[in-house]
KOLVOGU-674268 format. One record per atom (N, C-alpha, C, O): z, y, x. Coordinates in steps of 0.05 Angstrom, whole numbers, plus 32768, in hexadecimal, padded with zeros to 4 digits. Layout:
% KOLVOGU-674268
ZYX;...
END
This chain:
% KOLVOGU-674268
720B73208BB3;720773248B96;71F9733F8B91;720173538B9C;71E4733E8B82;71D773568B79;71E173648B63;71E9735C8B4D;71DE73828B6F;71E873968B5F;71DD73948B41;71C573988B3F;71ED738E8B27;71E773968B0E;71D373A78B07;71DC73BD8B0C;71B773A88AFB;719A73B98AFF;71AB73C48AE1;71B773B58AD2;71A673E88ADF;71AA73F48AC6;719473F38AB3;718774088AB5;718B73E28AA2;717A73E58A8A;717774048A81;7161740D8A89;7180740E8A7A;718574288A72;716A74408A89;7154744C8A86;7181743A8AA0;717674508ABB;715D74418AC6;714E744D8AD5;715974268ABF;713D741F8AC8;712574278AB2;710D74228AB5;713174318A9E;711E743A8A8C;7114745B8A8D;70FE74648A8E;712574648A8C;712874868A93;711674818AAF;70FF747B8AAA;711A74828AC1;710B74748AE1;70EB74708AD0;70D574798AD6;70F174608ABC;70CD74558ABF;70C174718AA5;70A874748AA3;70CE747E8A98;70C074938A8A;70BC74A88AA1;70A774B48AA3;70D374AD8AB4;70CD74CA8ABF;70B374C08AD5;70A274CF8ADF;70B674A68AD9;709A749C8AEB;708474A08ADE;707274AC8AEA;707F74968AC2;706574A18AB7;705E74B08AB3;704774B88AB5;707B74C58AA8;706874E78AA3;706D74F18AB7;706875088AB0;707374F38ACF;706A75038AE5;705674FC8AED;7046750E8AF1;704D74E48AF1;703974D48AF9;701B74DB8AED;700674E18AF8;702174D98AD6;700F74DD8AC7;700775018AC6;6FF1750A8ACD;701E75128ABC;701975288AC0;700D75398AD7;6FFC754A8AD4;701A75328AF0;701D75458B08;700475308B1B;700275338B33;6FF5751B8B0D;6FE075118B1F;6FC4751F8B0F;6FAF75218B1C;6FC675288AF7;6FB375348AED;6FB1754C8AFB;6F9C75508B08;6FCB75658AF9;6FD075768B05;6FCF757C8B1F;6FD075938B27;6FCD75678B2E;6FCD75628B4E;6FAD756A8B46;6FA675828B44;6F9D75548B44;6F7A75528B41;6F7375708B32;6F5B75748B2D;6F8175818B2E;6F7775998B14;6F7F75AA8B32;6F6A75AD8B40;6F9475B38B3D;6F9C75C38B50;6F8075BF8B67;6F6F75D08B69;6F7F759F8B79;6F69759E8B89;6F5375A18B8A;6F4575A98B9D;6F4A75978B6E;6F2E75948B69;6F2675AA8B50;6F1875A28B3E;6F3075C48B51;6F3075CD8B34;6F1075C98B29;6F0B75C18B12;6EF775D28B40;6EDD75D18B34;6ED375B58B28;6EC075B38B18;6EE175A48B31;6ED3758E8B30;6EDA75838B14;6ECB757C8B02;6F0075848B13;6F0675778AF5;6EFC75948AE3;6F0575928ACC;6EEC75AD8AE5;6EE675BB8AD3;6EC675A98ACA;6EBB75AA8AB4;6EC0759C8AE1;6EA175978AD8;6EA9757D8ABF;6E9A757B8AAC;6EC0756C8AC2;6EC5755A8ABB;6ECB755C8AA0;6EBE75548A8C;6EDE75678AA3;6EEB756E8A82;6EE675938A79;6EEA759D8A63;6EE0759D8A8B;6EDD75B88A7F;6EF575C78A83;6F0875BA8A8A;6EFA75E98A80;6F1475F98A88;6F2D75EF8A7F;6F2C75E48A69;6F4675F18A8D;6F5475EF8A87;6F6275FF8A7C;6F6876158A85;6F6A75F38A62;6F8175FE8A4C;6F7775E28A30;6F6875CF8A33;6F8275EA8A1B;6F8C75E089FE;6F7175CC89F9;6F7675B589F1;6F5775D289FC;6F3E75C089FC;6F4075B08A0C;6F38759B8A04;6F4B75AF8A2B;6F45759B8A3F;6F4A75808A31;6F5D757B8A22;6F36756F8A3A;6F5175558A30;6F5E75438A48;6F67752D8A44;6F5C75528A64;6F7175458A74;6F8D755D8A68;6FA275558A5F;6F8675748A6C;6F9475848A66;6FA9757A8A50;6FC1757C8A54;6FA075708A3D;6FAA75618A2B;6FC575498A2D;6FDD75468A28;6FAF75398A3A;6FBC75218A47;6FD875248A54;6FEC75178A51;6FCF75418A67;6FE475438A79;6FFF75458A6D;7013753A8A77;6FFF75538A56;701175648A3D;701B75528A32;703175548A27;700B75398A31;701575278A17;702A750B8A2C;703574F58A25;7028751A8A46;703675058A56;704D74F28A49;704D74DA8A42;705F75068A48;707B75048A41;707974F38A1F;708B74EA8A11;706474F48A1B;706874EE89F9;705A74C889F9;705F74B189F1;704774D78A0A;703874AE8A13;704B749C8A26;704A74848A26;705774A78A31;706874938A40;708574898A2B;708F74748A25;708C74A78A22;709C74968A08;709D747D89F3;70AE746D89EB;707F748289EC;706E747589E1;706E745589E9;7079744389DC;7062745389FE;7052743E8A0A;707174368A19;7070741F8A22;708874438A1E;709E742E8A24;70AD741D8A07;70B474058A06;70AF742C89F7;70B4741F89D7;70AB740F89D0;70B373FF89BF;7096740F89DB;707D73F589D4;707E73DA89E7;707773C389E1;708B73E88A06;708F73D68A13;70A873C48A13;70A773AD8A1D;70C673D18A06;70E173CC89FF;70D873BD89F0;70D173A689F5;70D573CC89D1;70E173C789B7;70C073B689A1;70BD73A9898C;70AD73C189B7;709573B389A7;708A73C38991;709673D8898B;706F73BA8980;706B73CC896A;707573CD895B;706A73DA8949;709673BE8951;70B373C38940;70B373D98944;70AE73EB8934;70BC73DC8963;70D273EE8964;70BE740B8964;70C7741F895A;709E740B8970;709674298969;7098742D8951;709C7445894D;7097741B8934;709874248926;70BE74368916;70C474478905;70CB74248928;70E774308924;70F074518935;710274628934;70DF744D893F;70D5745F8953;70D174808948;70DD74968947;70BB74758941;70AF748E892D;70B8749A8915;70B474B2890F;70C774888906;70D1748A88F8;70E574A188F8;70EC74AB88E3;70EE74A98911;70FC74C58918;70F174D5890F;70FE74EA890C;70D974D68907;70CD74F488FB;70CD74F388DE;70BF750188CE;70D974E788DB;70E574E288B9;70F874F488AC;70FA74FC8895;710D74FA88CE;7121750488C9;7123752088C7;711C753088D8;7130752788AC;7126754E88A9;7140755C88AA;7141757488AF;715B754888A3;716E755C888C;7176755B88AB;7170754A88BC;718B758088AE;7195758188B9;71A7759A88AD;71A675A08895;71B775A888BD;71CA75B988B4;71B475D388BB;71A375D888CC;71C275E288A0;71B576018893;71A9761488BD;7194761B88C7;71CD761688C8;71C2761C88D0;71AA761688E9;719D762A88F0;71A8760988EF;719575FA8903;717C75FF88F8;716A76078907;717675FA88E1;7165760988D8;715E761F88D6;7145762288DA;716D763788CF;716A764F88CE;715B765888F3;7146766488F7;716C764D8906;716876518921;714B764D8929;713E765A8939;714076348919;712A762A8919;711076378908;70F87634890E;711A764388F6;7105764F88E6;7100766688F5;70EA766A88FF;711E768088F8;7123769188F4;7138769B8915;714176B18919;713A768B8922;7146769A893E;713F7693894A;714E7698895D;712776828954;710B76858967;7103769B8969;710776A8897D;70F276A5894F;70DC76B8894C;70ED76D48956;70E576E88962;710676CE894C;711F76E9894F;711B76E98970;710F76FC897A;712676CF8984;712676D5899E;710976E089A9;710776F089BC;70F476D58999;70DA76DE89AA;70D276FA89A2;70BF770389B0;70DA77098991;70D577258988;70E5773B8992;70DF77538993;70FB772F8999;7114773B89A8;7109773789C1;70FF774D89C2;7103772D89D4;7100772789EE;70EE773A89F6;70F077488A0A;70CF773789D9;70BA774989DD;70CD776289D7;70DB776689EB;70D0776E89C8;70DC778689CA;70ED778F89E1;70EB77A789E7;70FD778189ED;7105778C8A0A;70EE778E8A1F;70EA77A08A2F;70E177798A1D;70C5777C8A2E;70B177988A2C;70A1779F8A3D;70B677A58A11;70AA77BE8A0F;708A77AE8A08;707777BD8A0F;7084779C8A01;706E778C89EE;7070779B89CE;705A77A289C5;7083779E89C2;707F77AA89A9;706E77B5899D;706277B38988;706E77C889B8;706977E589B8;704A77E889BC;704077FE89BA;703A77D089C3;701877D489C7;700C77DE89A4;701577EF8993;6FF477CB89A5;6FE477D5898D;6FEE77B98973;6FFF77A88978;6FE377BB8961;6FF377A7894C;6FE377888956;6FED77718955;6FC577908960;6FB87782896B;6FC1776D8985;6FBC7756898C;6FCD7780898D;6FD7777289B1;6FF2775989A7;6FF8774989B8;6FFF7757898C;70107744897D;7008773C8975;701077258979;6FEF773A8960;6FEA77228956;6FCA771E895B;6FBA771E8948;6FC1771A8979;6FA3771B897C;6F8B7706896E;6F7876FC897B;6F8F77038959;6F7E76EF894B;6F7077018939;6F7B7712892B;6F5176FA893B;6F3F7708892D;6F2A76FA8922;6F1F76EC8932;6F2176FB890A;6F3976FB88F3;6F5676EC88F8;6F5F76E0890B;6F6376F188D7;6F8276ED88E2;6F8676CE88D9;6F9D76C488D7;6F6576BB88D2;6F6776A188CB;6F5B769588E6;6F4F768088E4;6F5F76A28901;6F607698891F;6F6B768A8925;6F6476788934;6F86768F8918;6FA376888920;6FA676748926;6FAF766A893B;6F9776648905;6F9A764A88F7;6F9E76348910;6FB376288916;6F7D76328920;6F7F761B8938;6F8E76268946;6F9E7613894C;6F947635894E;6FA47641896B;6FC37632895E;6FD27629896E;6FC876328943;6FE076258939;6FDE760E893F;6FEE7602894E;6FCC76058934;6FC875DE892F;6FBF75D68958;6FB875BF8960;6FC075E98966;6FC075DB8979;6FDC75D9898A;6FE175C8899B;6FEC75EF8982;700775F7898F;701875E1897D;702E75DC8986;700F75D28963;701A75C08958;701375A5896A;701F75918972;700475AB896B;6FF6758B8976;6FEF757B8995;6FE77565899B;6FFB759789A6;6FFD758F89BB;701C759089D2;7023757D89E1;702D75AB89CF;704375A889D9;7055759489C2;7050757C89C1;705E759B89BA;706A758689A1;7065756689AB;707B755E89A5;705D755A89B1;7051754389BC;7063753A89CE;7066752189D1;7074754F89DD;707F754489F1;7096753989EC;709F752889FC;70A4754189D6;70BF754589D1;70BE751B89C8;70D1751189D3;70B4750D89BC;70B074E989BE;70BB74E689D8;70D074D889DA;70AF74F389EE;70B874EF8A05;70D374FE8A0F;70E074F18A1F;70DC75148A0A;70F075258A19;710775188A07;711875088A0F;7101752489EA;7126751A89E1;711974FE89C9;712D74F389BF;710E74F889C3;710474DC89C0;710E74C189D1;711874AE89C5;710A74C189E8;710874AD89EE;711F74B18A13;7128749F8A21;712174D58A1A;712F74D18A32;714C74D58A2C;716074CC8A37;714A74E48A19;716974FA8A10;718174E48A02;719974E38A07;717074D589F0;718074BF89ED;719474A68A0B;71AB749C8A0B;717E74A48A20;7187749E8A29;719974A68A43;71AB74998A4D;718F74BE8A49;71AC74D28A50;71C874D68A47;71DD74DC8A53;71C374CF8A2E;71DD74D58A19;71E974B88A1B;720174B68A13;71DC74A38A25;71F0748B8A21;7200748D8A3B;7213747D8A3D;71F974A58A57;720C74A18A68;721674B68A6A;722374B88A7F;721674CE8A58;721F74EC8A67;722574F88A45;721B74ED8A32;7232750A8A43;7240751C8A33;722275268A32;7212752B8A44;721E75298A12;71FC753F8A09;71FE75548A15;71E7755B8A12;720A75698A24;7212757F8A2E;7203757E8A45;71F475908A4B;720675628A57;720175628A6A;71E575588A6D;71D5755B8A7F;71E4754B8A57;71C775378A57;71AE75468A53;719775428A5A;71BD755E8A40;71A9756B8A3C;719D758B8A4B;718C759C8A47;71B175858A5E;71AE75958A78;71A3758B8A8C;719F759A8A9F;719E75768A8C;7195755B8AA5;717975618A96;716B75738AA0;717075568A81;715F755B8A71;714975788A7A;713375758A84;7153758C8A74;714B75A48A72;714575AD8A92;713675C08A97;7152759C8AA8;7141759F8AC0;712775918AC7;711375998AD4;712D75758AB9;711A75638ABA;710475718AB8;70F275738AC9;7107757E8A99;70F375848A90;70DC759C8A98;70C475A08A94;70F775AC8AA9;70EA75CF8AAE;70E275C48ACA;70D875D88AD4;70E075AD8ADE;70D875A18AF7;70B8759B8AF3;70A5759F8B02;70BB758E8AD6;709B757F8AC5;7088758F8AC1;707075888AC4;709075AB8AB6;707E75C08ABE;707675D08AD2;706975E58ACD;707D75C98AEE;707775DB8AFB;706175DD8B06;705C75F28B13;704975C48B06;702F75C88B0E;701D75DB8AFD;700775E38B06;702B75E48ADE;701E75F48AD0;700F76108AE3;6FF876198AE5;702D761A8AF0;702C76338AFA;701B76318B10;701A76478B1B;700E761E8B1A;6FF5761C8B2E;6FDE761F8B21;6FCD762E8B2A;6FDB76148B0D;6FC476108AF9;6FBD76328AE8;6FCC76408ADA;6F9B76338AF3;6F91764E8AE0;6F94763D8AC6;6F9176248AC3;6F99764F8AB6;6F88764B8A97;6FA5763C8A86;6FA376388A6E;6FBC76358A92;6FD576338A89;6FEF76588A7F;6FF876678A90;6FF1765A8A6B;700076668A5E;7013766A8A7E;7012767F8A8A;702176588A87;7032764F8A9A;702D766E8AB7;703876828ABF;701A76628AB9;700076758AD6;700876928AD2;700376A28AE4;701476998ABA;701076BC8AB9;703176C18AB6;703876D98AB2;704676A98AB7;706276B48AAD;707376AD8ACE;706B769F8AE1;708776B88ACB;709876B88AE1;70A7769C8AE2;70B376998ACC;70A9768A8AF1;70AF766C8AFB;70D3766C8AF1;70DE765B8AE2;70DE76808AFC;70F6767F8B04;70FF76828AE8;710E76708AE0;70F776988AD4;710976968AAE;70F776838AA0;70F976888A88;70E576708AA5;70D3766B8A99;70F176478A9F;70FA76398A8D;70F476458AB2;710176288AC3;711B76328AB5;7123761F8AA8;712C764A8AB2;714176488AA8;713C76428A8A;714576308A7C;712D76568A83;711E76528A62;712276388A57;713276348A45;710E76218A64;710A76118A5D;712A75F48A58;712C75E08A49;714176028A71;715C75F68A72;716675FD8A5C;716D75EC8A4C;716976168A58;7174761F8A40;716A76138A1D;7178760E8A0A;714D76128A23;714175FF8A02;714D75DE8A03;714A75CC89F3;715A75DD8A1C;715D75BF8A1D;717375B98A15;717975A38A0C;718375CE8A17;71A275D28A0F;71AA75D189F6;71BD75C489EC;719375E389E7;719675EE89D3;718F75DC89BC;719875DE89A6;717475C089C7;716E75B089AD;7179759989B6;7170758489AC;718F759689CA;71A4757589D0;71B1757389AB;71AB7562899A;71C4758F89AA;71D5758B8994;71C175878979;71CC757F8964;71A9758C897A;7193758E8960;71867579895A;717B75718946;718A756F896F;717D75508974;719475418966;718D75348952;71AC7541896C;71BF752C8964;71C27534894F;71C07523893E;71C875508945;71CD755B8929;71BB75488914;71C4754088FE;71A27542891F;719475348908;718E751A890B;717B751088FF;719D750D891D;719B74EF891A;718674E98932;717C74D38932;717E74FC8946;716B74F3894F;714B74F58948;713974E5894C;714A750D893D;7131750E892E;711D751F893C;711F75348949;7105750C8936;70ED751A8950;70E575328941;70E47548894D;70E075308926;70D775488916;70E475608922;70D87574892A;70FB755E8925;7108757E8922;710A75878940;710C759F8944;71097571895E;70FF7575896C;70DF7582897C;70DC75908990;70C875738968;70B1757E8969;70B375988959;70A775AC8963;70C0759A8944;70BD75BA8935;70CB75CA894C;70BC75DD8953;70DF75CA8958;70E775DA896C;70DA75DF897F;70E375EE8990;70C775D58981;70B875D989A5;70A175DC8997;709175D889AA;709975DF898B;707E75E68974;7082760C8975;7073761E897C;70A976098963;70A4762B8965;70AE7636897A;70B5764E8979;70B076278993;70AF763B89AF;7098764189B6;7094765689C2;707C762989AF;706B763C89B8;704D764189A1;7035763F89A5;70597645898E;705376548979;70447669897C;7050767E897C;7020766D897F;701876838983;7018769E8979;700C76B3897F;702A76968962;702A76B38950;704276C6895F;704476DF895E;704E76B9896A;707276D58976;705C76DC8990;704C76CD899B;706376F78993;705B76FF89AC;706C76F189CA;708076E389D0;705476FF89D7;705E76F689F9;7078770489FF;7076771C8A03;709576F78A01;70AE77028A0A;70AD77028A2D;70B277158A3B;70A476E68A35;70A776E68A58;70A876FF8A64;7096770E8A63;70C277048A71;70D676F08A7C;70EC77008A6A;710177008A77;70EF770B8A57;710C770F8A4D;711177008A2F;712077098A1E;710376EB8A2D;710A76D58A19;711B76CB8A27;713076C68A1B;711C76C58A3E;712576B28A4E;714D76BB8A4A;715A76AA8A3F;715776CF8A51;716F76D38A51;717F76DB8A2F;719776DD8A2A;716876DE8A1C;716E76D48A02;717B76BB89FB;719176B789F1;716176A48A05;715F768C8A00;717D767B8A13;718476648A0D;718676868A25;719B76818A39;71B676918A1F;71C676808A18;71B976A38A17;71D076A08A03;71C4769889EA;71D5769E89D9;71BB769389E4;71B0767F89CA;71C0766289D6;71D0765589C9;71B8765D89E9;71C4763589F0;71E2764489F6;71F3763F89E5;71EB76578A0E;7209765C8A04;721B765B89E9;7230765189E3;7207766B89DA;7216766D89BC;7213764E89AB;722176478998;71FC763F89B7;71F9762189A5;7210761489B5;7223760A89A9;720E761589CC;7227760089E1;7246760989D5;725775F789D5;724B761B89CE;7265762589C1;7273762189B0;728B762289AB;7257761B89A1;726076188982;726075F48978;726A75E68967;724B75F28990;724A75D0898C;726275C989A2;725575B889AF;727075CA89A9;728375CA89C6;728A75AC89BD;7285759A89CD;729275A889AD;72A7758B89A3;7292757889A2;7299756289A9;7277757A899A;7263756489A1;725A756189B4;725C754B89C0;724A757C89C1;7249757489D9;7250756E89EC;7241756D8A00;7269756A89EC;727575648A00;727F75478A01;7282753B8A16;7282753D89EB;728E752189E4;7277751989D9;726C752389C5;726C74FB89EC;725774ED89E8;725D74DB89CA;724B74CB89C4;727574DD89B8;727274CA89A3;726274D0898D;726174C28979;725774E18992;724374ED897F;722674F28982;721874FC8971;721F74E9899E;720874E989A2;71F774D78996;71FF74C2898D;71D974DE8995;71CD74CD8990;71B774B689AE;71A474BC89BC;71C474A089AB;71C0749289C7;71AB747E89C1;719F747589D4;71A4747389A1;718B746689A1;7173746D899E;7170747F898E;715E746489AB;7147747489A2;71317467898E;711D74738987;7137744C8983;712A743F8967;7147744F8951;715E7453895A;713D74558937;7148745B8921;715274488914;7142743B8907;716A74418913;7177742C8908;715F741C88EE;7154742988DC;715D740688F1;715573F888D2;716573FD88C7;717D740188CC;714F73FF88A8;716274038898;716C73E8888C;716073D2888E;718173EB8880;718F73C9886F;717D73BE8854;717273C98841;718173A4885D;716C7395884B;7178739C8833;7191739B8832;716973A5881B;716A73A687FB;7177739087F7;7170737D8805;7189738B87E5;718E737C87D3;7188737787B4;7193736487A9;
END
């Protein structure tokens, strides 16, 4: 008799197959051939559009498995996560207002402060910004369909959010590591080792933010939007042990959720809503 196949773990299996797949075969061809994919698509960073592609891994395989489950119902139940806004004051505050706090603090231990007013906010003029915004909106943010969209949910139907979203946050800091091979990646110039805890720690920190709001992609993409937000200065590497008691102080305070999966959020379509009467 054959072993019972997990629906669930054969799905997680086929997303982390596409976005590695997808990601780290672009990245493979960018590392060996760097002259060749430059002739192709041009330098690598925010213009490439493999560069792109590579980024948007995690968000197209989300995608294109919803489509493969649940059909074009369910992307549209799907999406519908970015509907979702309300959440509690403070999660917000953290979000508006203790990002920008960790990345200014970090720079200030880094002794970054202390350059010219120029060396913080290098956009000239100061309506530079604008694209350098709409691209930090439009390209990391992308991933999160894929990270707590479509995997985190299903972590959470077998593991306490604590843990899922620690499973998670390796996943994730593993997914970047062809960055740090690659010229012309932000990645290339920061230290591997707080950059991999860094990235555990944001994973920690948006499990409970994720469930707080029902599962909502919005407040997930706004979170990873203002990590890399080009307006806060460069903290690397002492964001990193901020951002590590930042998820201490969220794991503490969330202790009774995350730890007890009855509160997780384990679907990844948004409930229909009930027919009108």
């Amino acid at each position: 008799m054959k072993p019972r196949r997990d629906p669930d773990l054969a799905m997680l299996w086929r997303f982390l197959a596409l976005t590695f797949g997808l990601t780290w075969g672009i990245a493979g061809f960018a590392i060996l051939f760097p002259e060749l994919l430059e002739r192709l698509s041009g330098r690598i960073g925010y213009t490439n559009p493999l560069f792109i592609l590579a980024v948007y891994a995690p968000g197209i395989a989300g995608v294109l498995l919803v489509w493969r489950y649940h059909g074009i119902t369910g992307i549209g139940r799907y999406l519908r996560r970015l509907t979702l806004w309300r959440m509690p004051r403070t999660w917000w505050l953290l979000l508006i207002l203790g990002i920008p706090a960790i990345y200014f603090a970090g720079a200030a231990l880094k002794g970054a402060l202390q350059g010219r007013p120029d060396d913080l906010f290098p956009f000239s003029p100061w309506y530079a910004v604008l694209p350098a915004m709409a691209a930090a909106l439009l390209i990391g943010p992308i991933e999160e369909f894929g990270w707590r969209g479509f995997a985190l949910p299903l972590l959470q139907r077998r593991m306490a959010p604590f843990w899922a979203g620690l499973l998670l946050g390796l996943i994730w800091a593993i997914w970047h590591l062809p960055a740090f091979a690659l010229s012309g990646t932000p990645q290339s110039e920061w230290s591997l080792p707080a950059f991999f805890v860094g990235v555990v720690a944001l994973s920690v920190i948006m499990t409970p933010l994720f469930n707080a709001t029902r599962g909502s992609l919005l407040a997930a993409a706004l979170f990873h939007f203002q990590c890399n937000a080009p307006v806060w200065p460069d903290a690397q590497p002492w964001d990193t042990p901020l951002f590590v008691l930042a998820a201490a102080a969220v794991t503490w305070f969330n202790r009774k959720t995350l730890f007890d999966r009855r509160g997780a959020v384990t679907e990844i379509l948004l409930e229909a809503s009930p027919p009108r009467r």
